[in-house]
N, C-alpha and C positions, 0 to 999 in steps of 0.2 A: 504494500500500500504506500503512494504515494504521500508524503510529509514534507510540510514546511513551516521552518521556524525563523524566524524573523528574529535581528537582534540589534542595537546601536541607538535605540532612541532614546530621548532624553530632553533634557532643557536646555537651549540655549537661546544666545541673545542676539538681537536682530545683528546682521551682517559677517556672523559667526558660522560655522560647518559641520557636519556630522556623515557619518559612514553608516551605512545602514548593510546590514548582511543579511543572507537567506542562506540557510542553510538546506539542502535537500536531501532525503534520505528516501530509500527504498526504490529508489529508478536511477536510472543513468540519465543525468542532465542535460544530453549533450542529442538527446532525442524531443527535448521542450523547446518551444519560445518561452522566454523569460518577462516577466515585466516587473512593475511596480504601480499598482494604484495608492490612492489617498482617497480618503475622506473625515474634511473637516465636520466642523460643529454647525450643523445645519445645515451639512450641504450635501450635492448629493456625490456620488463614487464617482471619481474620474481617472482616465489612465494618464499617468506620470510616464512611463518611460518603457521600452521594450527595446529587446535582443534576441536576435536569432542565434540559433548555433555558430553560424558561420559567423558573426560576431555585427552584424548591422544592426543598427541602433535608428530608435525614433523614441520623439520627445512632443509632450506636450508645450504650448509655443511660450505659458508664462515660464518655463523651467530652461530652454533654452539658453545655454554659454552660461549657465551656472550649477546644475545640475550635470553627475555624470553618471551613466550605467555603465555596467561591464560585466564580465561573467570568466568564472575558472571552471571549467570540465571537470577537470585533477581534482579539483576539492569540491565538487560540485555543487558549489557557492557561486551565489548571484550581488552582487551588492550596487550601494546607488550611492555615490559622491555628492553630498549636498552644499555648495557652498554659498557667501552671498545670500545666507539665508533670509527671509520676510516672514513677518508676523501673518502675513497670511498663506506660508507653507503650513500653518498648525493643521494639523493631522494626524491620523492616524494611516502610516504606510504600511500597505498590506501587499506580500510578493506574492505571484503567480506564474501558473507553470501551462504551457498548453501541449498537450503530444499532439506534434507532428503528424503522426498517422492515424491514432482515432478522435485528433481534435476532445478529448476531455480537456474540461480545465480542473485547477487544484487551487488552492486557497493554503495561505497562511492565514494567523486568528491577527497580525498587524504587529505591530511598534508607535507606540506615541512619540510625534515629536511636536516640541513646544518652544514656541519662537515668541521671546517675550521678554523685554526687561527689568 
């Protein structure tokens, strides 16, 4: 069974950074798209950022040249480079996994990040 755990979030203050990981377990990672959504306080789910195996990337347009994704096979970790953060990144980022060939998707339970000073 596929598993995702999410780890890195925390508090920090507006224009400060944070590293967010996904951990994968029970699949090989390198057969998923990768992403990361958010959802803040009263808003609804949006996609933050995705990776394909071959390692292309797409971003949501507020997160662009501040935000970075990436992804290790080898440790079949997912993470997301936050920097230049804003009080309105607060969210809750939640990693996700799609296979490739039956198209399921997979859920992390998230990481709070709180951007405030």
């Amino acid at each position: 069974q596929v598993q995702l755990v999410e780890s890195g979030g925390g508090l920090v203050q507006p224009g400060g950074s944070l590293r967010l990981s996904c951990a994968a377990s029970g699949t090989i990672l390198s057969l998923y798209v990768m992403g990361w959504y958010r959802q803040g306080p009263e808003k609804q789910r949006e996609l933050v950022a995705t990776i394909t195996s071959a390692g292309s990337t797409n971003y949501t347009e507020s997160v662009k040249g501040r935000f970075a994704i990436s992804r290790l096979n080898a440790k079949n970790t997912v993470y997301l480079q936050m920097n230049s953060l804003k009080p309105e990144d607060t969210a809750v980022y939640l990693c996700y996994a799609k296979n490739i060939f039956t198209r399921m998707d997979y859920w992390g339970k998230g990481t709070l990040v709180t951007v405030s000073s």
